[in-house]
Each structure stands twice: as C-alpha cells, then as structure tokens.
N, C-alpha and C positions, 0 to 999 in steps of 0.2 A: 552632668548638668542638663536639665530637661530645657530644648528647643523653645518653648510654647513659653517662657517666662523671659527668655533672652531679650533685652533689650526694654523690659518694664521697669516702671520710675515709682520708686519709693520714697516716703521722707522720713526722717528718722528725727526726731524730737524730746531729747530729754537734757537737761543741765548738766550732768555728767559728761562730760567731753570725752574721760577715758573711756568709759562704757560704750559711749555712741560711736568711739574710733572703730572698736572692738566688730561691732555690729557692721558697722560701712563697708570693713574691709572683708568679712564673711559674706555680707548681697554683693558686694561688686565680684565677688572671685565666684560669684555663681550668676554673674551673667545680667546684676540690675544695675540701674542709673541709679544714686545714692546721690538725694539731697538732704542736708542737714539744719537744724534749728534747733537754739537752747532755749529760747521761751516761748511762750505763746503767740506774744507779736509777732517774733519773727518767723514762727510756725504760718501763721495765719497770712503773709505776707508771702511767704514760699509757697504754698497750698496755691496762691492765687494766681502766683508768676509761672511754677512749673507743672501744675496740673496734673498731679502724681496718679501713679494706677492704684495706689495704695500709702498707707499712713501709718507710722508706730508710734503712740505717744506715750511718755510717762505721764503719770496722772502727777505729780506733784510737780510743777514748776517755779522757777522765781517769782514768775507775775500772774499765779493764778493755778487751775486746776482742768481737768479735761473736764471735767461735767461741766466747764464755763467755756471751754475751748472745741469740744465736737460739736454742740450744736451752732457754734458760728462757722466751720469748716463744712456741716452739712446743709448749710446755704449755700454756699460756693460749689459745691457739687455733691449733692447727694447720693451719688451712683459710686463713691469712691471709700469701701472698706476702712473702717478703722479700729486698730487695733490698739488697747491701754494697756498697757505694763504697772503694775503697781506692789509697792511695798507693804501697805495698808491694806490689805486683802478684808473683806468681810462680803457676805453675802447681800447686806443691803445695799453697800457700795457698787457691787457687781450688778444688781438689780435696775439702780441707780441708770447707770454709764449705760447700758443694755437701750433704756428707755429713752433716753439722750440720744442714740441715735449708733453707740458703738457697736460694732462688730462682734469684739468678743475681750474678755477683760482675763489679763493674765496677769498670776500671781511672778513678784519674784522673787532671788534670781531666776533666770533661765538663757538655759543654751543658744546660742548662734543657729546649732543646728536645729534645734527645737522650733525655733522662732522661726526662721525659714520656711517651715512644713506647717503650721500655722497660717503664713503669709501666701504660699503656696496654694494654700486649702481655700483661705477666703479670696480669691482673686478667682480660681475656679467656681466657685459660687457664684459671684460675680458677674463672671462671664454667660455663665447660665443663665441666672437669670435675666439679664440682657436679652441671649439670644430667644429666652423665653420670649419679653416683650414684644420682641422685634416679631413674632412669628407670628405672635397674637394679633398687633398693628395689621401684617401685612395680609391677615388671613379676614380680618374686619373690612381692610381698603379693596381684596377682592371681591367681598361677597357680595351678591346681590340682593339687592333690598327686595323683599316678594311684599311688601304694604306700598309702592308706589302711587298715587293718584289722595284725591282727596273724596270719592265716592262715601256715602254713606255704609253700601256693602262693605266697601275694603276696609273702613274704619271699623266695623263691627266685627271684619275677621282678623285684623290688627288687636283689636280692645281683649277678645278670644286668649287670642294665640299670648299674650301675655301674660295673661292669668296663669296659664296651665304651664309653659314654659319651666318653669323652674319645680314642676315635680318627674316623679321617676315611671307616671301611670303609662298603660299604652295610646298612642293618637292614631286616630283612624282616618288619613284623609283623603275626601271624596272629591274630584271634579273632572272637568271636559280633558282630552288629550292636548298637553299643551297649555295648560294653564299656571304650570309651573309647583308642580305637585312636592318635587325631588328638592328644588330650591328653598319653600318653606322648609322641610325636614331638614335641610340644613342648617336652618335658620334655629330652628327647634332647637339641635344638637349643641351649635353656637351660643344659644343665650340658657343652654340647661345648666342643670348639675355635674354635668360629665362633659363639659366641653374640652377639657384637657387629656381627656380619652381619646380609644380610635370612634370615628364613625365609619361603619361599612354599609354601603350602597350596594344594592343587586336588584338587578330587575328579571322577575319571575318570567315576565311575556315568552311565551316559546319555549323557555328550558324543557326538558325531558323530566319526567319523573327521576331517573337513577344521576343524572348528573344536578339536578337541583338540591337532591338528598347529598351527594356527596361533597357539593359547594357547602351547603349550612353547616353542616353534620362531620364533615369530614370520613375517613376511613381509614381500619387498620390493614396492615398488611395481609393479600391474600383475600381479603373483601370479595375482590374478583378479579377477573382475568386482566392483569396490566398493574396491579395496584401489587410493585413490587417494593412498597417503600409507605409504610402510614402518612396520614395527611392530617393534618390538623383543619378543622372547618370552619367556616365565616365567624360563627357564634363564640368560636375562643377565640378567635385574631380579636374580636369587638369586647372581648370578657371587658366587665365594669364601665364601658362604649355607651355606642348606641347603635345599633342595627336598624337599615331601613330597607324595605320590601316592599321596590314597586310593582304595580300589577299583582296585588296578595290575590285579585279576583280568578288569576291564571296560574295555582298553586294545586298541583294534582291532589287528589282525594287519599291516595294514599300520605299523602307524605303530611299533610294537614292533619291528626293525631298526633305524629311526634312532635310538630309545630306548638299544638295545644300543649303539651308536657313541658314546653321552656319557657312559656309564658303562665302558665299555671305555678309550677313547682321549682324552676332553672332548671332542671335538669333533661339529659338528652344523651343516648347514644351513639356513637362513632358505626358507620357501618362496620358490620362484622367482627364486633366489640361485644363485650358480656357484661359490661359493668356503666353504670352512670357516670355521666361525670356535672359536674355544678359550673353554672355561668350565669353570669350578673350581667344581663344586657336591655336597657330601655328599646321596647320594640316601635318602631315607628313602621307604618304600616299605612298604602294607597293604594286606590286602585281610579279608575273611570269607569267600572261597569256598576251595577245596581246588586249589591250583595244580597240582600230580603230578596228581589228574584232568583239568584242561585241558589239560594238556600230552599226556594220553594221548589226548583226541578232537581234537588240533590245534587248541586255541584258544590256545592261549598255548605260547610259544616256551622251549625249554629251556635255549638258553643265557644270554637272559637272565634266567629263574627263578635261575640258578644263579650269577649275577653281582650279583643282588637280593639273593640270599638269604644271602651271606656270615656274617651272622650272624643268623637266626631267633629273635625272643620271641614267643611265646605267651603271650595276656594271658586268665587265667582266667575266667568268665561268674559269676555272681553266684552260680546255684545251686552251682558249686563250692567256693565258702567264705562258707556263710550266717553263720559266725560275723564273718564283717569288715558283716556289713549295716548293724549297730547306728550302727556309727563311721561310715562311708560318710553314710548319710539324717540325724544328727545334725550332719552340718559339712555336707551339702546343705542341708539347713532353715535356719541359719543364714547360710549365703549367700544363700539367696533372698530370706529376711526384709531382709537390706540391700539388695538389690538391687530390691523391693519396699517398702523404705523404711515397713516396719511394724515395732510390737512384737513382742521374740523371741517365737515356741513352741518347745516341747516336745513330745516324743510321752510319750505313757504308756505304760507296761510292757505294757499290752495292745496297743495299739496297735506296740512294738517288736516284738513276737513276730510279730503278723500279718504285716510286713514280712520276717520274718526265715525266716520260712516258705511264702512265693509264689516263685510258679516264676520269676519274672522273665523273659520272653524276649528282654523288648527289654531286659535290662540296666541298667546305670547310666543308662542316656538313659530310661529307664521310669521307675526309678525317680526320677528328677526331674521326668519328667513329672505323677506320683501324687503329690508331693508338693505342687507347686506349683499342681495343682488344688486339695488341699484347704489350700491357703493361700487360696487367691482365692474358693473359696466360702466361708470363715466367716471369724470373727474372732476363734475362742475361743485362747486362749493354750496351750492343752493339747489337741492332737489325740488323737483316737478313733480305732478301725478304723472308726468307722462315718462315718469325714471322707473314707472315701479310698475314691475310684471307678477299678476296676480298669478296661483293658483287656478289652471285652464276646466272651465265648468263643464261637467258633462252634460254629453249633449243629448236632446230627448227623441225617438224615435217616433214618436205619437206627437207629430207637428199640430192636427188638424184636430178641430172638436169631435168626441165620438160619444152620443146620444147611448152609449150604455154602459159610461161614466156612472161612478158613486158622486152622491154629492162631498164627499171629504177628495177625492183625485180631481173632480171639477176645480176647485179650489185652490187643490195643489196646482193641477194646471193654467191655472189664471195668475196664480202671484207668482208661482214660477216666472211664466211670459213676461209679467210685466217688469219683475224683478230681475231676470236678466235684460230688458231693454235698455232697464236705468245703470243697467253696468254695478249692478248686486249695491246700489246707493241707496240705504235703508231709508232716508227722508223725500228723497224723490218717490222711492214708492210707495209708503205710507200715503203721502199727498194726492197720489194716482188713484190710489186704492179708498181715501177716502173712511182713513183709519186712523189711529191713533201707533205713533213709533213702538211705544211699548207693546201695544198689540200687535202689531206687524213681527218684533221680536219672538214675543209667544208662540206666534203661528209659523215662525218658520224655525225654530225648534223641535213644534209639537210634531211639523210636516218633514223633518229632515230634511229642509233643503240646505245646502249651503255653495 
C-alpha cells in the first residue's frame, strides 16, 4: 500500500449497493476514506459535505446521469478528478463525459484492482498539476516587473517587449549597467513559448576563454587535464529553454564562431568531442558596451552581432525618465522590507524628490542599493534624504581654472563644480546653469560625469 494515497477521501456513487460494497471495501483496505451515494442528490450533497480528493461515478443513476451530474460537482470544486464507470460504452458518450468536465470514462465490469490504479493514476495528475500552478503563481508573485513607471520610454519598451515575447527569434538587449537588463530576459523567458522550460543565466563578464567554452559547451572526458568525468554544458541543461548571456560584449573571439554555429544551425561541440550534437535553445543575449564599435576594432564578430541582434530593445537608464523613480523605489522598499522581514516604510515627499533627482549611474541596482542601506541603518518608518548615503564622488585634482583647458574640459569642469555644489540635484543645477533639465541630462552623459 503506497504511503502517498494513505489517508485520501473518495466517494463512490452508483445504485448498486452490492457493487459499491465491493468497491468500499477494496479503497478502504488500501488506505482511503470511502464515502458513499446511490443517487445523484445524494452524490451531490456528499461532494459538498466531504470534499473528496476524488470521485467514482456510474453514469446511469435513479435520478439522472453523470453528463447532468459532473458538471454540477465541477462547480463545487473543480480541481477534484472524476471518474465514470459505464455500462453503455460508445465513443460518443466517452466524448461526451470527457467535455463535461470527467476525468476519464470507463467501460464495465472492471476490477477493484484495476480501478484503484486508475484512481491512483488520476490523483497523481492531479497533484501535479497543482503543484504545477502553484509554482507558476509563486514564480509570477516573485518576479519583478522590469515596465514599472508610466514614462513614455518605458511604455514603448513595454508595447516592444510584447509583441516579440511570444516568438522563438534571438533579442539583443542594450542598456547602462544596472538597468535591469537580466530581469527583462526573465521576463522574456516568463511570458515566452518555453516558459515551462529551464532558463539558464551566465554572465560572460570576466570568464576565461577555456572555462566559458566549457560552461556553454560542456566536455568530454580527457578534454584536458582534470576533466576525469564528461560534463554536459549550459546549452543542453537549457535544450528547448531559453539561454541568457550577459555581457555577450565580453565573449572571447575564439569562442564567438562556435557561438554563431548554435544560433545559426543548433548545433555545437562538447570540448574534445568529434561529433555534433543538436540543441533547441531561444538565445537571449546583453550586453552595456556599443557592439558596431567592437566590431569596428575586431573584438566582436559581425555576423554573429547580427544573428543576436534579430530583434534589439533598448532598456532606458533612470535619468531618462525620473518621472517612473517614484514608483520604481516605492515597490523597491516594500520588497525589501519583506525580504528584511521588518515593518513597512515610506519615503517622504522630500526624501521622494531627492531620488527623483540624482543622477543614478549605476541605475536600478543603485538604487536598491541606497535604499536597502538606509533600511538597515535605522529603524524609522518614514525615511529622510538625510537616511540615504549616495555613492562617494570622485574627487578632482585640477581644483583651480587652468587657461590651457579644451573648451569641452572647461565645461566638464564647470558643471562638474557646480553639479557637485548642488549635491549631484539635476534641477538645482540645470537652473544654476541656466539650462534646460533634459539638456543638463545629455551633457552629463555625453561628459561622463556621474
């Protein structure tokens, strides 16, 4: 008697009393709760009281038939397997009962034991899919929304990112460090065709050539010194997935050809291997550097930039639309607060503005870093600007005007000045400056300052 069914409630319904004994006493001697009903009402009245994990009905009763009786029992709980037993067997009836809402429709007679391994079988389905939904829920109530704010940008990278979602092409996507590049590809993976796949996450930044070949690619035994045991690689753990590669801009030169071969053809070599092997993987693909320029000094290969890039988004940097900050750090704070498992805060309208007007360079990963500092230094419920420690500016060595300045360092050194006076507050020094915000924006992009 299997453990995992011990103690699960079935009802058993058919007008037959001998038959139904027969049955009670075979689920109870293997471990279920056995309720019983000879007609429909009182099927339908037991369904409601006991709440069963599962249901046997005959399809012919005194006061009716299952095709009038499961879809009023899959009102009361639709999540609860139902099984017909029927005398009357035909294809179109089984068809029928199918679309009603049943389980699965069986001819009879049939065995105790039979029936049992049936009942068995769809309770396991059951549960699965259960634990499916449940996994799905909890993996939707994690994720982060990367369309926050109501910006014009973010709605047009919103309006983007759903069109293309639900194909299988490669997405190329482009923006500042910190903007939440890994998140959208998430999101991608989430609302694709393959969201019930793996997604595998690697980030190129740093790796070696021979260890970034042996993460994607895997190896077989003997490859090289250490490798006493083959390894299977990123690209078959994600087979029919989705694969994402951040920083593709920091993908050695060698190893960028066999890349083009699994997004060209699927196919790809194991180190130290002789033979192809085939993998189905949607490439999802980022970087923060300017690919057109590595491709212009031979760091990065163009055709596969141009097999990545099928379809390019552009995920906008923070100072491009200060008005989404508010919303952003407000559903920041209270995720961290759960995750930190303290009482919620708030920011204060001062406190909102001060955020809303920093340069942010490192972005959404900045600002949750600023945030979560002044979480874990105090305790107050109501943050200040004065809770939150920026990111410390470097400092400039060249204090004093020097007469053989470029007019473009002139500049840098004047908005610098003044833009550190105002404590890096974009609207105070726009107004100093005798500028327009957006332009103050541009020019400290175009200047690298941050």
């Amino acid at each position: 008697m299997s453990s995992q069914f011990q103690g699960r409630k079935i009802l058993l319904v058919d007008d037959d009393a001998k038959l139904r004994r027969i049955f009670a006493a075979h689920f109870s001697a293997n471990g279920f709760f056995v309720e019983e009903a000879d007609s429909s009402a009182a099927a339908h009245r037991s369904f409601a009281a006991v709440q069963p994990d599962v249901a046997v009905l005959d399809f012919r009763l005194t006061d009716g038939t299952a095709l009038e009786l499961v879809p009023k029992l899959k009102d009361l709980e639709s999540s609860v397997p139902l099984i017909v037993l029927t005398g009357f067997g035909s294809m179109e009836l089984g068809v029928a009962l199918i679309k009603s809402g049943a389980e699965q429709c069986l001819a009879k007679p049939i065995e105790p034991s039979e029936l049992l391994l049936v009942v068995q079988k769809a309770l396991l389905n059951s549960r699965n899919q259960q634990k499916q939904l449940a996994t799905t829920a909890l993996r939707k109530r994690g994720s982060v929304n990367p369309f926050l704010g109501s910006s014009a940008t973010i709605r047009r990278l919103e309006e983007t990112a759903q069109k293309i979602a639900k194909s299988h092409s490669p997405v190329l996507i482009q923006g500042e460090t910190g903007t939440g590049k890994g998140v959208l590809a998430n999101w991608f993976h989430e609302n694709g065709p393959r969201a019930e796949e793996p997604f595998i996450d690697l980030n190129c930044a740093g790796l070696s050539p021979e260890f970034l070949e042996s993460e994607l690619f895997g190896y077989e035994k003997g490859a090289y010194t250490g490798a006493v045991n083959p390894k299977p690689g990123l690209l078959e753990v994600g087979h029919r997935g989705t694969v994402f590669l951040d920083e593709i801009g920091d993908v050695d030169g060698n190893v960028q050809p066999k890349l083009l071969k699994v997004v060209e053809e699927k196919r790809f070599r194991r180190m130290g291997d002789v033979r192809d092997r085939f993998v189905d993987v949607r490439l999802l693909a980022a970087t923060h550097q300017d690919l057109r320029q590595l491709i212009e000094t031979k760091k990065f290969r163009s055709d596969l930039y141009f097999r990545i890039s099928t379809v390019p988004v552009g995920i906008p940097s923070l100072r491009e639309r200060p008005e989404d900050i508010p919303v952003i750090a407000n559903s920041m704070l209270q995720r961290i607060c759960i995750d930190m498992a303290r009482p919620m805060a708030e920011l204060s309208p001062k406190s909102m503005q001060r955020l809303a007007t920093y340069y942010w360079p490192g972005n959404i990963r900045e600002l949750r870093n600023v945030l979560e500092r002044a979480l874990l230094l105090t305790d107050k419920r109501v943050l200040e600007p004065g809770d939150f420690a920026f990111e410390p500016k470097a400092q400039r060595t060249d204090h004093a005007y020097n007469s053989q300045w470029t007019l473009e360092e002139l500049e840098r050194f004047h908005i610098e000045r003044v833009y550190g006076e105002e404590e890096q507050n974009v609207e105070k020094t726009a107004k100093r400056l005798r500028i327009a915000k957006s332009t103050l924006y541009q020019k400290l992009k175009a200047l690298k300052i941050s």
